[in-house]
LOZA-143807 format. One record per residue (C-alpha): x, y, z; residue number from 1. Coordinates in steps of 0.1 Angstrom, whole numbers, padded with zeros to 4 digits. Example, Ala and Ser with C-alpha at 12.3 -4.5 7.8 and 13.67 -1.06 7.14 Angstrom:
// residues 2
+-------+-------+-------+-----+
:    px :    py :    pz :  nr :
+-------+-------+-------+-----+
:  0123 : -0045 :  0078 :   1 :
:  0137 : -0011 :  0071 :   2 :
+-------+-------+-------+-----+
***
This chain:
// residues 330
+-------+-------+-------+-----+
:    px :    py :    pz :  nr :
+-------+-------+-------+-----+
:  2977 :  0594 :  0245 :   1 :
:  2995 :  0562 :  0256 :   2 :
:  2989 :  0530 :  0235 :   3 :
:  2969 :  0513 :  0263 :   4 :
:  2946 :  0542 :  0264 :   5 :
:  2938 :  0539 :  0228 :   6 :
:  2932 :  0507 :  0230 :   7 :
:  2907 :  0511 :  0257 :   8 :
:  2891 :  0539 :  0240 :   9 :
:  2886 :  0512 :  0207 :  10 :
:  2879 :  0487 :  0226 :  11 :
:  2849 :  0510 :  0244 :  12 :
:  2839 :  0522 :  0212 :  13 :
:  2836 :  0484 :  0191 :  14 :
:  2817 :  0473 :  0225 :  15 :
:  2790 :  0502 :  0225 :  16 :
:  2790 :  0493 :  0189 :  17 :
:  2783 :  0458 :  0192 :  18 :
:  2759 :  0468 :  0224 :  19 :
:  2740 :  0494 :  0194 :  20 :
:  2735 :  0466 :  0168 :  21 :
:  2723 :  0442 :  0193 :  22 :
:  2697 :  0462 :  0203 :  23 :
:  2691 :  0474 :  0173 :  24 :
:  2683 :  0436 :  0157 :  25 :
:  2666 :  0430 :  0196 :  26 :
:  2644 :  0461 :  0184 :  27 :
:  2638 :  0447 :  0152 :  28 :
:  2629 :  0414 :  0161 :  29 :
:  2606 :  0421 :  0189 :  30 :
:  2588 :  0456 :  0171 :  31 :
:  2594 :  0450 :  0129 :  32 :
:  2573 :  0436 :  0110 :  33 :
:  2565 :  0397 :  0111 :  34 :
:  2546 :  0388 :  0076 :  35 :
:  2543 :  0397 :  0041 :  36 :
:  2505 :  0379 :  0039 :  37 :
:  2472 :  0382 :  0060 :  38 :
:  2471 :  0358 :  0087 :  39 :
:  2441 :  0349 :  0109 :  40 :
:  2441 :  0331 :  0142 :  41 :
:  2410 :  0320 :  0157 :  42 :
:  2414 :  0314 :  0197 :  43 :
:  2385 :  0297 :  0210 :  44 :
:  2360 :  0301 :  0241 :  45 :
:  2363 :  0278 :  0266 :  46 :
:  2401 :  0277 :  0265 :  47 :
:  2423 :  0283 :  0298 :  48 :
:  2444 :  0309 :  0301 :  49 :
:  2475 :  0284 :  0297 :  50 :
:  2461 :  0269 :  0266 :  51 :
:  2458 :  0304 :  0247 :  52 :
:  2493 :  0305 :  0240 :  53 :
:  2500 :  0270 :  0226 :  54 :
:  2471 :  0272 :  0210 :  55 :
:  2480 :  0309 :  0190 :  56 :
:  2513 :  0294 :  0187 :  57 :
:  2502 :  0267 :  0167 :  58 :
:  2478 :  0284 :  0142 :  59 :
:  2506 :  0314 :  0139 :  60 :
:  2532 :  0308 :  0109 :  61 :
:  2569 :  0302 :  0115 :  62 :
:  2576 :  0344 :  0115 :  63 :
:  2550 :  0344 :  0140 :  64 :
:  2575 :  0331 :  0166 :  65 :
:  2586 :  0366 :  0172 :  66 :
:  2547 :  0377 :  0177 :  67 :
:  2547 :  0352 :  0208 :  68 :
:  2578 :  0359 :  0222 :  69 :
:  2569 :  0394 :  0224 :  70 :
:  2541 :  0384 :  0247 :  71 :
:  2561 :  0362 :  0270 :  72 :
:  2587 :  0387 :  0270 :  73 :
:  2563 :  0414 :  0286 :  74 :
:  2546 :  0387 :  0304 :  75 :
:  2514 :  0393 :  0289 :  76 :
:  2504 :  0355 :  0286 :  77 :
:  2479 :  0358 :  0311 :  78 :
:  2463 :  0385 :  0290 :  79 :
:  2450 :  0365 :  0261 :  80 :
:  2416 :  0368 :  0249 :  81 :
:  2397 :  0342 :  0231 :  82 :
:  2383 :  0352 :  0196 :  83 :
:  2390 :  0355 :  0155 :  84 :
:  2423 :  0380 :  0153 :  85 :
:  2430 :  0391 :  0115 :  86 :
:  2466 :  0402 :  0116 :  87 :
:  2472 :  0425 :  0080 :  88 :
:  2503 :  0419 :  0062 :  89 :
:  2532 :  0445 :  0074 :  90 :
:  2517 :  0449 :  0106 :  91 :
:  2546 :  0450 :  0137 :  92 :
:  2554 :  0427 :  0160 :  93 :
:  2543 :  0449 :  0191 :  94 :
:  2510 :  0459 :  0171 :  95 :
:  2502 :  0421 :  0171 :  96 :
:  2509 :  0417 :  0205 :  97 :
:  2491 :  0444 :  0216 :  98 :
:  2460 :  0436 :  0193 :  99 :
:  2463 :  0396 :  0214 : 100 :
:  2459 :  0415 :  0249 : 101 :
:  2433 :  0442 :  0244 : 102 :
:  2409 :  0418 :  0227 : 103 :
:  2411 :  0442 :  0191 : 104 :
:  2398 :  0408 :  0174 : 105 :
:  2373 :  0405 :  0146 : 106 :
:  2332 :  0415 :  0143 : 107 :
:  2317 :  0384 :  0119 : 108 :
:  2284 :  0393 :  0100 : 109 :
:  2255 :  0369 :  0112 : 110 :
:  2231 :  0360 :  0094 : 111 :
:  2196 :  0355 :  0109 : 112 :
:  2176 :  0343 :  0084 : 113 :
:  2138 :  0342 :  0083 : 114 :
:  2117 :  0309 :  0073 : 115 :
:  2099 :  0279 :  0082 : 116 :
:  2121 :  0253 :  0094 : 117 :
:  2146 :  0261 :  0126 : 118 :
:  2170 :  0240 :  0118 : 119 :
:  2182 :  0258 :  0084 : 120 :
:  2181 :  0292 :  0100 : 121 :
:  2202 :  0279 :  0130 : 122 :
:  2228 :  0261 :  0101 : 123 :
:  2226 :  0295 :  0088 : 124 :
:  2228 :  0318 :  0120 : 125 :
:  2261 :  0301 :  0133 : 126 :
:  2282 :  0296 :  0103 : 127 :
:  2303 :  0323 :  0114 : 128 :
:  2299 :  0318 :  0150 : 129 :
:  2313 :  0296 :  0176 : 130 :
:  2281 :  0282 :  0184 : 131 :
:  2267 :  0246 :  0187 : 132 :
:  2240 :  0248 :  0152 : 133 :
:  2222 :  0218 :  0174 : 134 :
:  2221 :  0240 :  0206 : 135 :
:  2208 :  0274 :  0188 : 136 :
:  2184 :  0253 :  0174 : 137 :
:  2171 :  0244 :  0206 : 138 :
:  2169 :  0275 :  0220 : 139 :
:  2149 :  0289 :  0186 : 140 :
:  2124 :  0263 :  0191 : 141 :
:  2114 :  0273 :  0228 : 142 :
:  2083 :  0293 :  0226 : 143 :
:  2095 :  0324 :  0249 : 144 :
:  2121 :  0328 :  0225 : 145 :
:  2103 :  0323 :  0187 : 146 :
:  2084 :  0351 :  0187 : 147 :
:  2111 :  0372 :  0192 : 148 :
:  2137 :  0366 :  0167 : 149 :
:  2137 :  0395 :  0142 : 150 :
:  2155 :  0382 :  0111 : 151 :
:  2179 :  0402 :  0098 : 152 :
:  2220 :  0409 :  0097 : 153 :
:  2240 :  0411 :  0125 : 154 :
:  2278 :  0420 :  0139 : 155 :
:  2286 :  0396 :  0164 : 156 :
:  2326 :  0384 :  0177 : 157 :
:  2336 :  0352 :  0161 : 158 :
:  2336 :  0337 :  0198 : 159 :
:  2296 :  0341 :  0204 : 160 :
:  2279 :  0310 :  0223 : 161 :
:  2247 :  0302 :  0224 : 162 :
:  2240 :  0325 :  0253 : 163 :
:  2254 :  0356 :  0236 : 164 :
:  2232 :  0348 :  0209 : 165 :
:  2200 :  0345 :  0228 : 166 :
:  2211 :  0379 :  0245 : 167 :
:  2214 :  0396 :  0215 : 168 :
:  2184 :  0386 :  0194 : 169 :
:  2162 :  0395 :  0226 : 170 :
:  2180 :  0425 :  0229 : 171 :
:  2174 :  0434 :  0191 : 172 :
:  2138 :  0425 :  0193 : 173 :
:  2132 :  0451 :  0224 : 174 :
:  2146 :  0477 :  0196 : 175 :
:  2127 :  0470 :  0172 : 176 :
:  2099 :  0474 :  0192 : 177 :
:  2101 :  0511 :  0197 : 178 :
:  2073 :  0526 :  0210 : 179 :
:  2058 :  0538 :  0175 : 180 :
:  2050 :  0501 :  0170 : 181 :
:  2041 :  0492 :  0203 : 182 :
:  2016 :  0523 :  0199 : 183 :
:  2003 :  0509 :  0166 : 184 :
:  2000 :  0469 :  0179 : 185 :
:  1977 :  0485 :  0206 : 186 :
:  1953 :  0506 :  0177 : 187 :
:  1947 :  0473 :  0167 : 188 :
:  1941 :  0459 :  0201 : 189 :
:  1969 :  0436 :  0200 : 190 :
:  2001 :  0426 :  0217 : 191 :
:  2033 :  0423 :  0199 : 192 :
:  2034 :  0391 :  0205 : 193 :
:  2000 :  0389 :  0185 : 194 :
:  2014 :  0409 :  0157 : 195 :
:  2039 :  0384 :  0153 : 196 :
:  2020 :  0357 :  0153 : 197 :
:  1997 :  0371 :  0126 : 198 :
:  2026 :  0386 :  0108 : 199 :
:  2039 :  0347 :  0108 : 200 :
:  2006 :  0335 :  0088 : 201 :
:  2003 :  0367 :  0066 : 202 :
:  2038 :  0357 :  0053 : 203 :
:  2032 :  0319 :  0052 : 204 :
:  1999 :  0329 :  0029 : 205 :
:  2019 :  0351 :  0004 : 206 :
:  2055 :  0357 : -0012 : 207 :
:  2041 :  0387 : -0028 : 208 :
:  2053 :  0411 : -0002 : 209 :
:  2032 :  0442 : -0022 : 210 :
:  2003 :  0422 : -0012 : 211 :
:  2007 :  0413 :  0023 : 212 :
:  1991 :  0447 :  0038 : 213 :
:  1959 :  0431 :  0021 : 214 :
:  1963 :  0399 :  0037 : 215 :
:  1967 :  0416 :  0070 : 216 :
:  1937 :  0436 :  0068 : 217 :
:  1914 :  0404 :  0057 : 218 :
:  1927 :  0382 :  0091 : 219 :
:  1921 :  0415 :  0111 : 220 :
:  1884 :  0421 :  0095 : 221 :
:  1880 :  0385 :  0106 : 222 :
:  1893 :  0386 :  0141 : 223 :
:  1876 :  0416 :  0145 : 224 :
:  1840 :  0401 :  0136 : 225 :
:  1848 :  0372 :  0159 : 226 :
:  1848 :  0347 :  0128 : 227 :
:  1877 :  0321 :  0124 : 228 :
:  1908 :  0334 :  0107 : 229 :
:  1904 :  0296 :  0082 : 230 :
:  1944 :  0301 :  0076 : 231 :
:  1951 :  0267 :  0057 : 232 :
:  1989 :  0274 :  0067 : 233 :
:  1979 :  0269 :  0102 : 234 :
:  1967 :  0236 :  0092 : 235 :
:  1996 :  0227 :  0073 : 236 :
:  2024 :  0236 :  0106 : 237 :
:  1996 :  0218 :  0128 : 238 :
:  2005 :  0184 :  0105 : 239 :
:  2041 :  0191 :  0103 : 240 :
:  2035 :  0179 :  0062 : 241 :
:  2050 :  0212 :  0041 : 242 :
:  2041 :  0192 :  0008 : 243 :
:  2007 :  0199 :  0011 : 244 :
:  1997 :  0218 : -0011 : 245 :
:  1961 :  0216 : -0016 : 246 :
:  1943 :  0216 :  0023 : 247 :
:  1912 :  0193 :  0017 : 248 :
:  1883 :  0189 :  0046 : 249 :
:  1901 :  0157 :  0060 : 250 :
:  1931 :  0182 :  0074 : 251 :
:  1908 :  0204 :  0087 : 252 :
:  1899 :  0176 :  0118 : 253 :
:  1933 :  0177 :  0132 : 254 :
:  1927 :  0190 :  0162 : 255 :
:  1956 :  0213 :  0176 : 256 :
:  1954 :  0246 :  0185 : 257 :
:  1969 :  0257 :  0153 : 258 :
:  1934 :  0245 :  0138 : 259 :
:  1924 :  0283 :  0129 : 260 :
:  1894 :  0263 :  0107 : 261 :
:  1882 :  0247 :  0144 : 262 :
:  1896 :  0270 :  0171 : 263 :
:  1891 :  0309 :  0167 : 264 :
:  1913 :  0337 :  0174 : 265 :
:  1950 :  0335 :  0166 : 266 :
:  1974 :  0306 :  0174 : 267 :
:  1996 :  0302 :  0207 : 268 :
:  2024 :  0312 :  0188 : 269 :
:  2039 :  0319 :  0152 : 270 :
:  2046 :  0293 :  0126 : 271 :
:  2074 :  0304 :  0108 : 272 :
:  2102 :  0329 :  0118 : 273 :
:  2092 :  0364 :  0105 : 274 :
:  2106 :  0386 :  0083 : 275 :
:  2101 :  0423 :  0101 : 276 :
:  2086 :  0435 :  0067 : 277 :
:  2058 :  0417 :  0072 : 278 :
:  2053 :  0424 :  0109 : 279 :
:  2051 :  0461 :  0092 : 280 :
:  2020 :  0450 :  0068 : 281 :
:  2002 :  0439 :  0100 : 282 :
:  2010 :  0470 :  0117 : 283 :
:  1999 :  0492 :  0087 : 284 :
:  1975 :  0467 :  0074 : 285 :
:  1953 :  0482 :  0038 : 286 :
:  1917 :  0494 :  0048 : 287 :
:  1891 :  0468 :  0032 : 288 :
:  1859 :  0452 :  0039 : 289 :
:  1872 :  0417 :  0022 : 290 :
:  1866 :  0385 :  0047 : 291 :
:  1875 :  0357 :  0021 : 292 :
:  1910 :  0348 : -0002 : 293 :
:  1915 :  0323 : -0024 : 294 :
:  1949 :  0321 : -0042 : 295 :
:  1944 :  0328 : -0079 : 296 :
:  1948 :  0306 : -0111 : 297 :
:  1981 :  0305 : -0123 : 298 :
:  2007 :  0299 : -0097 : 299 :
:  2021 :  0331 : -0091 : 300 :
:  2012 :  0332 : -0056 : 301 :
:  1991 :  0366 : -0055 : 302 :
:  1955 :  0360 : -0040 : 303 :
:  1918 :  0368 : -0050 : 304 :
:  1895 :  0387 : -0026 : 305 :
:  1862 :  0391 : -0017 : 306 :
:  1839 :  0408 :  0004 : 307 :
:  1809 :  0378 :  0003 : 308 :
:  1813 :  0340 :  0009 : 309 :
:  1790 :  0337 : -0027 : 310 :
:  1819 :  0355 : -0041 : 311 :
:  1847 :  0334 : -0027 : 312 :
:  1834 :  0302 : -0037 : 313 :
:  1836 :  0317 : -0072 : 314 :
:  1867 :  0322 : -0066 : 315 :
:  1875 :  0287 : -0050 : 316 :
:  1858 :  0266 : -0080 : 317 :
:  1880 :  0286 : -0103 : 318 :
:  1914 :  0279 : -0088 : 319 :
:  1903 :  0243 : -0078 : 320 :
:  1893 :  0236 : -0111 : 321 :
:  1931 :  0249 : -0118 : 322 :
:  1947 :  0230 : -0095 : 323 :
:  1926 :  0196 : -0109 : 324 :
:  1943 :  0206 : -0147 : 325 :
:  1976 :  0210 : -0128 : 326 :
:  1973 :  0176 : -0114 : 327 :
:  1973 :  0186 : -0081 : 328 :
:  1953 :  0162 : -0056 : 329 :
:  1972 :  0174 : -0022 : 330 :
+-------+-------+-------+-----+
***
């Protein structure tokens, strides 16, 4: 073998060499591993494709470099979907990538809270969401929509809107109306929407949730005698004044069809969101004869019943006369 030959043969070799250790640090860089911590990046709605990439750039720590010029390098800008992406510590620079393109972001829990007042359970419902507190709230108010919230927990992307909200809750609320309930709202000649609403004052009458089948069945016993349902916390949503806690005969002129003293039947609509437990006591309301309730002595919130009005007003001096030691005037 002649000197040049060797030399070519080196040569050859060192270059294949060099050529191996290039691609092995190109391979390492664009595939290994980026970071040694968790790392989220939140990519928001809204945002052109051509802002995406600044935008992940930006949030993404220095390592993260390699994570974005993976994507340019397979031209996968245009790719980008908006939401929250949690990238785990270890995890390679192609799995990152990849996780960016096919949208593998991150399910939030939402809380839908039930209560009085929309504009806590809106705060509440989009603390984890994209969406505008101020705009749910809007939307909750609207009557078509009220009714049909069903308070509970809820997997949602990071990137809902207000519309994907609305879609979901409506979509929960036709599965919680199986047909087993819609079966049992029409035993009691009633509409879901009915349920609800009665559901709404059943809960505003008691915390004690053991108790609220009893409730149910007096407001049904009333509705089905054609007699006013006399629900003081329809008086207190029809005057917008939550501090009242003692309804005297001066609230009871408001007129407004949430007047249940003035205007039989139920109310247009409910007047509070509904937890679905309670919703359950109306549809499986306790068996009774009772007509009347006063709340009893004491504070605790449970009620007592009765069967004749001589027996509620009994029951009416006794917790008034509690309320007058209490120092309670409204």
């Amino acid at each position: 073998m002649t000197s040049r030959t060797r030399i070519f043969l080196i040569g050859g070799f060192m270059g294949l060499a060099v050529l191996l250790m290039a691609y092995a640090g190109w391979s390492r860089w664009m595939t290994g591993t980026w970071s040694d911590r968790d790392v989220v990046v939140d990519l928001h709605p809204g945002m052109s494709g051509a802002d995406l990439l600044p935008s992940l750039t930006e949030q993404l720590p220095h390592s993260g470099q390699r994570v974005v010029d993976h994507v340019k390098l397979r031209s996968w800008e245009g790719r980008l979907k908006p939401g929250r992406y949690a990238f785990p510590a270890g995890e390679s620079v192609k799995a990152s990538a990849t996780r960016l393109v096919t949208g593998d972001r991150e399910a939030v829990r939402v809380v839908v809270p039930s209560g009085r007042d929309v504009g806590p359970i809106a705060g509440t419902a989009t603390r984890r969401i994209h969406a505008d507190s101020a705009k749910v709230a809007a939307l909750l108010a609207e009557d078509s929509m009220k009714w049909r919230v069903v308070p509970n927990t809820y997997e949602m992307w990071w990137e809902t809107d207000v519309e994907g909200l609305a879609s979901r809750l409506v979509r929960e609320h036709s599965a919680w109306w199986n047909e087993d309930r819609k079966a049992a709202a029409r035993a009691l000649g009633l509409t879901p929407k009915e349920v609800t609403v009665l559901a709404s004052i059943v809960q505003a009458e008691t915390a004690v949730l053991s108790e609220a089948p009893q409730v149910a069945g007096l407001y049904l016993n009333r509705l089905n005698k054609g007699m006013a349902l006399q629900a003081d916390p329809t008086l207190i949503y029809a005057l917008n004044d939550p501090s009242i806690r003692r309804v005297l005969d001066v609230h009871k002129t408001v007129d407004s069809p949430y007047n249940t003293y003035k205007y039989k039947g139920l109310p247009p609509g409910p007047i509070r969101y509904v937890d679905p437990r309670y919703v359950q006591s109306v549809l499986r309301p306790a068996q009774h004869r009772y007509l009347y309730m006063c709340a009893k002595p004491g504070g605790d919130g449970t009620h007592d019943f009765a069967v004749s009005y001589r027996e509620h007003l009994r029951n009416a001096r006794a917790y008034q006369s509690w309320l007058n030691k209490q120092r309670i005037f409204r």
